[in-house]
N, C-alpha and C positions, 0 to 999 in steps of 0.2 A: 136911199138904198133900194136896189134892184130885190126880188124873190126869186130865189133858183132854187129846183129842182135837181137831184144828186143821187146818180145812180151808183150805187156799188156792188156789183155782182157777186156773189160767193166769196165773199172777201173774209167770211171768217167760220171757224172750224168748232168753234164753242159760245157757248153764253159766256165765258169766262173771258175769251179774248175781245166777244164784242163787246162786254161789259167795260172793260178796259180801255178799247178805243175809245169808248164812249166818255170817257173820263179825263182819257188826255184830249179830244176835243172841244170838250169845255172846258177845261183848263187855257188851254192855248187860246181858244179864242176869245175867253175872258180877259186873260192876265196879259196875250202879247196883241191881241188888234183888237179890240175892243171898239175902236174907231171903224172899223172895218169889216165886221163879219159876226152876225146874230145866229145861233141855231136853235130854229121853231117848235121841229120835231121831225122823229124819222118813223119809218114802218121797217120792223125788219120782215125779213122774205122766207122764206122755207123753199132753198137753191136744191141743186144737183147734188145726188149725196148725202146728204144731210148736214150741208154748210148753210150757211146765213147770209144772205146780202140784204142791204138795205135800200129805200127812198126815203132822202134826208130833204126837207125845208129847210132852207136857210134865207138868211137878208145879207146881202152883201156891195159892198162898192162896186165889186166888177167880179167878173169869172173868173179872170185871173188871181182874185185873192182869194174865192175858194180854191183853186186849185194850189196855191201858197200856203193855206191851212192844212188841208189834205197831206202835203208835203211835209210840212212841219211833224203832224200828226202821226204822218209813215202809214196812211189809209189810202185806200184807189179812189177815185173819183172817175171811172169810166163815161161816166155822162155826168156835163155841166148844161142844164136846160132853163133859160129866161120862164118865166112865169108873165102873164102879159094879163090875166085875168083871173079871177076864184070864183069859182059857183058852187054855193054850201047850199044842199041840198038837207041834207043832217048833221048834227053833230057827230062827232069821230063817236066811234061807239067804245063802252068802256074796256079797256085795257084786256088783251087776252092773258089766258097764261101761259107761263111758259110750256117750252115744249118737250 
């Protein structure tokens, strides 16, 4: 499994809606590809407006099956980016609050 990188721009309008994708994409990528697509973790963003985009980690077979997930999902995936190396300088710091 490759690490990809998943940009999703202002893709959502509420904690409620992202909370929800969040939900159906672990579901989906549990219950239908399991063989094919892990999610790590994401960062959400503070967009335009006061929507939400995210940077999602994932493991996957190929690009193409993030963007199949995505689909399934009904989420953007504007940027699917290979990961080639990780340099952890610190640990993620702990969890902010919401906003």
């Amino acid at each position: 499994m490759q690490t990809y990188v998943i940009l999703r721009r202002s893709a959502w309008g509420t904690p409620e809606e992202l909370g929800a994708a969040a939900e159906r994409s672990r579901q989906i990528a549990d219950e239908q590809m399991s063989d094919d697509i892990r999610w790590i973790r994401s960062y959400v963003l503070d967009e335009v407006a006061g929507a939400a985009g995210t940077v999602c980690v994932y493991q996957a077979s190929s690009a193409r099956a993030i963007r199949d997930h995505a689909d399934r999902v009904g989420m953007a995936a504007d940027e699917v980016i290979p990961v080639v190396d990780t340099v952890v300088i610190r640990p993620d710091p702990e969890p902010f609050a919401s906003r």
